[in-house]
ChimeraX commands (.cxc) that place a marker at each C-alpha (Angstrom):
marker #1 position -37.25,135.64,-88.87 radius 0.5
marker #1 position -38.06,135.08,-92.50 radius 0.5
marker #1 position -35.71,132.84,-94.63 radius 0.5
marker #1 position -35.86,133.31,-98.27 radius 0.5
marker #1 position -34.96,130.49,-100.59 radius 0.5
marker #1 position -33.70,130.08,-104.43 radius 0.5
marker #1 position -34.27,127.35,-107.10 radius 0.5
marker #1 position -31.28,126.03,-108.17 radius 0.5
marker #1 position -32.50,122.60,-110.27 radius 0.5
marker #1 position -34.43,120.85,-108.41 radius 0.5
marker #1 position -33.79,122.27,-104.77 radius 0.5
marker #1 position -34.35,125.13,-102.98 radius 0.5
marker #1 position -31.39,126.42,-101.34 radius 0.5
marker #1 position -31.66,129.08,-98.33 radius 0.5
marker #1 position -30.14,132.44,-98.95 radius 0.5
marker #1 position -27.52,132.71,-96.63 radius 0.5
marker #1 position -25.94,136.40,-95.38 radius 0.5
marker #1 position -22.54,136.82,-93.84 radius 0.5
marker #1 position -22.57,140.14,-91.53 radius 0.5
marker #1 position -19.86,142.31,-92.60 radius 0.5
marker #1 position -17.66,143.18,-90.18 radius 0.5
marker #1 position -16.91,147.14,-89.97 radius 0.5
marker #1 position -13.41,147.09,-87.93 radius 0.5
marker #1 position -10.41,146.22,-89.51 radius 0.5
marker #1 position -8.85,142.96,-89.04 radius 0.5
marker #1 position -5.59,144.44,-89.06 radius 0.5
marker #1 position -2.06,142.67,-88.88 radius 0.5
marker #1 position -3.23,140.67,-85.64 radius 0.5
marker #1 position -6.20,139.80,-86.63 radius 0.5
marker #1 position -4.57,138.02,-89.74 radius 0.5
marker #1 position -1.72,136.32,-87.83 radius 0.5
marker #1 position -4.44,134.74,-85.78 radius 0.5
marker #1 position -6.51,133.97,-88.69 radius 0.5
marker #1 position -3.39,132.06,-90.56 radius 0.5
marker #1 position -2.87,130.32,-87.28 radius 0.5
marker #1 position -6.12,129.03,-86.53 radius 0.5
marker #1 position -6.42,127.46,-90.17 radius 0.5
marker #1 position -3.72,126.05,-90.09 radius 0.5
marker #1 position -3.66,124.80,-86.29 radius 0.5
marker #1 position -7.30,124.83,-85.07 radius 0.5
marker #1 position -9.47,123.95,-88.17 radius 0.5
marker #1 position -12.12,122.93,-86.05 radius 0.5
marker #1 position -12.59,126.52,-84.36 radius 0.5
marker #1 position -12.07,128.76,-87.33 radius 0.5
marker #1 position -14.50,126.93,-89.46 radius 0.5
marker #1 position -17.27,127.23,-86.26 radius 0.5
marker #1 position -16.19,130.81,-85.93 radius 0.5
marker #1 position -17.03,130.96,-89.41 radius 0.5
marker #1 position -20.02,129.30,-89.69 radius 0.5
marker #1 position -21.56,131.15,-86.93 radius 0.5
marker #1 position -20.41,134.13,-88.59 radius 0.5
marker #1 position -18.18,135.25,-85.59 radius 0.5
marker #1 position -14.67,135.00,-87.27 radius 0.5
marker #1 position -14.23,138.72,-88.32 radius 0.5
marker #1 position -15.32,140.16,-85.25 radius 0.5
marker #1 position -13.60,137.44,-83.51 radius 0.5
marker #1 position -10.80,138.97,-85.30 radius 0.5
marker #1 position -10.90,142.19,-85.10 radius 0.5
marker #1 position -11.53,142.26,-81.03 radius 0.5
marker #1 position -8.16,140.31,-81.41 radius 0.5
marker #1 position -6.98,142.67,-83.20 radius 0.5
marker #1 position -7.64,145.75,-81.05 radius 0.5
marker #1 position -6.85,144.08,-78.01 radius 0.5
marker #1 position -3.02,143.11,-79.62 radius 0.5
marker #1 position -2.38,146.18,-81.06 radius 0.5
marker #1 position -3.19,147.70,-76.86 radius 0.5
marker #1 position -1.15,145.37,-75.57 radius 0.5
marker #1 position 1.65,146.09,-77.75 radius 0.5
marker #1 position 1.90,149.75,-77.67 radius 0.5
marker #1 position 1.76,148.91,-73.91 radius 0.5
marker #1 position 4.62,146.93,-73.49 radius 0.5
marker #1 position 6.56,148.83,-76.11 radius 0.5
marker #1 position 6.27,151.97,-73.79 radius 0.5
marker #1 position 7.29,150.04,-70.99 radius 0.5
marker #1 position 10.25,148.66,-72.34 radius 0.5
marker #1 position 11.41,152.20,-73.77 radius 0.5
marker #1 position 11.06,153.51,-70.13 radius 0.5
marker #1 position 12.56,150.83,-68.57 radius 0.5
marker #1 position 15.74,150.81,-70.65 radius 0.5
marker #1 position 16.32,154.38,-70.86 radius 0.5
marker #1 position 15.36,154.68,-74.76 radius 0.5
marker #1 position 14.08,158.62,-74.48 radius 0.5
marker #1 position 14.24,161.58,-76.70 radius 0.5
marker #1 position 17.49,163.10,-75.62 radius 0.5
marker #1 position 19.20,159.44,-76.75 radius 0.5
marker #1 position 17.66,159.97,-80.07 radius 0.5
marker #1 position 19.02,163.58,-80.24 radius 0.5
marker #1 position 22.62,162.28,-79.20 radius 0.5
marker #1 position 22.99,158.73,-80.70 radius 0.5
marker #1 position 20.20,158.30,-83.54 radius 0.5
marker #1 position 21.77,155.01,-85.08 radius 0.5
marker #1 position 21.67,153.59,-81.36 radius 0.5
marker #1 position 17.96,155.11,-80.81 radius 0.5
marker #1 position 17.09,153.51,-83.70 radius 0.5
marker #1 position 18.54,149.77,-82.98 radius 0.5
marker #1 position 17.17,150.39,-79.19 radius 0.5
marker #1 position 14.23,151.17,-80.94 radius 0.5
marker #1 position 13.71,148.08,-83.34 radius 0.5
marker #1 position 14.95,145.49,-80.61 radius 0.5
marker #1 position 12.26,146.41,-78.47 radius 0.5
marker #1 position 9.41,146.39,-81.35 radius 0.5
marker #1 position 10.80,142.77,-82.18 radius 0.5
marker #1 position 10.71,142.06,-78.67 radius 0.5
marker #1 position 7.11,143.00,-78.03 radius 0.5
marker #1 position 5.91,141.36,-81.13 radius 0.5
marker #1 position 7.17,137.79,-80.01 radius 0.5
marker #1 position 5.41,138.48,-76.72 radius 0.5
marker #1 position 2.12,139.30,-78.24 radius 0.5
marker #1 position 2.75,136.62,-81.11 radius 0.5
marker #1 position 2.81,133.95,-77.77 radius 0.5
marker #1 position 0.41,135.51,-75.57 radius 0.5
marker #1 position -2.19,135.92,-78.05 radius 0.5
marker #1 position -1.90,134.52,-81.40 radius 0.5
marker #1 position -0.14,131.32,-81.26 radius 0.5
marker #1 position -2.59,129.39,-78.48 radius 0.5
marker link #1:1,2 radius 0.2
marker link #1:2,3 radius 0.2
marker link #1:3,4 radius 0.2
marker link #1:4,5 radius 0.2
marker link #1:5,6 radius 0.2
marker link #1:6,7 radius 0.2
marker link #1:7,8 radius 0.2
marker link #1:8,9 radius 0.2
marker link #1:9,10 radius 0.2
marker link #1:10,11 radius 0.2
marker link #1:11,12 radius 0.2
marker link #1:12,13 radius 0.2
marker link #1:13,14 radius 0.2
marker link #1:14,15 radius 0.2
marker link #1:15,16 radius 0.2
marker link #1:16,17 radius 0.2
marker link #1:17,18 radius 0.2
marker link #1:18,19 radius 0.2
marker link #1:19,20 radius 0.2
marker link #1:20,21 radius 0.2
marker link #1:21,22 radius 0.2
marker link #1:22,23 radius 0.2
marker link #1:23,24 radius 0.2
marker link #1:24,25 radius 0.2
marker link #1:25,26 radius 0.2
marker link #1:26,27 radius 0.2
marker link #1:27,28 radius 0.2
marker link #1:28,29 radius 0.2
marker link #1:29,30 radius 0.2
marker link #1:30,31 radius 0.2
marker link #1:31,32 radius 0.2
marker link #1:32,33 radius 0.2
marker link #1:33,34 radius 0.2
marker link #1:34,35 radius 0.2
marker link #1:35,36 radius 0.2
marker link #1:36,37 radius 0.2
marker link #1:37,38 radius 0.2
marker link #1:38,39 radius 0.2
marker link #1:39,40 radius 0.2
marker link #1:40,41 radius 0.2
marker link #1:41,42 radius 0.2
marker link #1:42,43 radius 0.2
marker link #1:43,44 radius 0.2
marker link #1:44,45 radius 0.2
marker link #1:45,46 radius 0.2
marker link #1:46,47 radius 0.2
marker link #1:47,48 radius 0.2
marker link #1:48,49 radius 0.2
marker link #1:49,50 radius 0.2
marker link #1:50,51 radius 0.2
marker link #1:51,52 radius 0.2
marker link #1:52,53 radius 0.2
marker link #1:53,54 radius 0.2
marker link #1:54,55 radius 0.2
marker link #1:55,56 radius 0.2
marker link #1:56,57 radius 0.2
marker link #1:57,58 radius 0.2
marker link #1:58,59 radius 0.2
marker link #1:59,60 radius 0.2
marker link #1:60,61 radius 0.2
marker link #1:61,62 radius 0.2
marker link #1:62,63 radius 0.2
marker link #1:63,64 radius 0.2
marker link #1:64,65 radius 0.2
marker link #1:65,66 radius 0.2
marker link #1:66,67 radius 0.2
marker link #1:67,68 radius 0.2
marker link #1:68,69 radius 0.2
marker link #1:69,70 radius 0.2
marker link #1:70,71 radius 0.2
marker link #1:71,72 radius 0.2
marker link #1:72,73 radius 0.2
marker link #1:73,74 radius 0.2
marker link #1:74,75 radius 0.2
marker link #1:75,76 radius 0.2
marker link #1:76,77 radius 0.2
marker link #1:77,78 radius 0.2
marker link #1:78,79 radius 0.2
marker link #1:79,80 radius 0.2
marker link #1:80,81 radius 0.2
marker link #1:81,82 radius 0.2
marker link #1:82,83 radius 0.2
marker link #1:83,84 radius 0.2
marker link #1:84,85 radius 0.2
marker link #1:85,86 radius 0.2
marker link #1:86,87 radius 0.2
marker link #1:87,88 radius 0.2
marker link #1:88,89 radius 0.2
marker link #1:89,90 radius 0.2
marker link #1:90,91 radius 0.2
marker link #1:91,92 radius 0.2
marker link #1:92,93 radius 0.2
marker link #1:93,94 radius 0.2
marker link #1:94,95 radius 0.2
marker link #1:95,96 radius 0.2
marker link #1:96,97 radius 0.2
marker link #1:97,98 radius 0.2
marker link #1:98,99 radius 0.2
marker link #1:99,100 radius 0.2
marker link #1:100,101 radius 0.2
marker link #1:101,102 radius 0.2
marker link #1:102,103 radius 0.2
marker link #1:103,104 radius 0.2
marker link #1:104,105 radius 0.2
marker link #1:105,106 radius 0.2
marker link #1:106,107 radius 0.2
marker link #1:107,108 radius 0.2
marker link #1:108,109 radius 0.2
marker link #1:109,110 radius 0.2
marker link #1:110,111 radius 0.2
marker link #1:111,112 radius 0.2
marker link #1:112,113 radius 0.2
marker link #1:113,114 radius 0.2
marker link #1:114,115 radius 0.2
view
């Protein structure tokens, strides 16, 4: 491993890279980012000095996003929320609909992002 230094006055200053992260962070991924500087200073700056935030991040991210298309599903079976209501009733599809997004984002929002 060869580190490479600058001049800057009279010190010599290592070139530091950050890896670039190729996944998004995504809507997660920035909730949990928010939280932890705001909450957890401590871990997001050692995340980010050991350049693991973003893909800290976007693993978060993926792994939400999963999780709430997976309870969103489940709630839409389990309450009877199918096609043939939105064919009928599309104002009451709709508010079904939105209730149990809401829902499923508080659940992920306390499962995964605010601890």
């Amino acid at each position: 491993m060869k580190i490479e230094y600058t001049k800057v006055g009279d010190y010599y200053l290592p070139n530091l890279y950050y890896p670039e992260e190729t996944r998004p962070i995504g809507f997660w991924g920035m909730l949990r980012k928010e939280y932890l500087k705001e909450h957890k200073p401590g871990t997001y700056t050692y995340l980010l000095l050991t350049a693991r935030l973003d893909r800290y991040l976007a693993d978060l991210n993926e792994q939400a996003q999963e999780r709430f298309e997976l309870i969103e599903a489940q709630m839409r079976s389990a309450e009877g929320v199918t096609e043939e209501l939105k064919r009928q009733n599309p104002m009451e599809w709709v508010r079904h609909c939105n209730n149990i997004r809401n829902r499923a984002a508080e659940i992920i929002k306390q499962e995964l992002i605010y601890i």
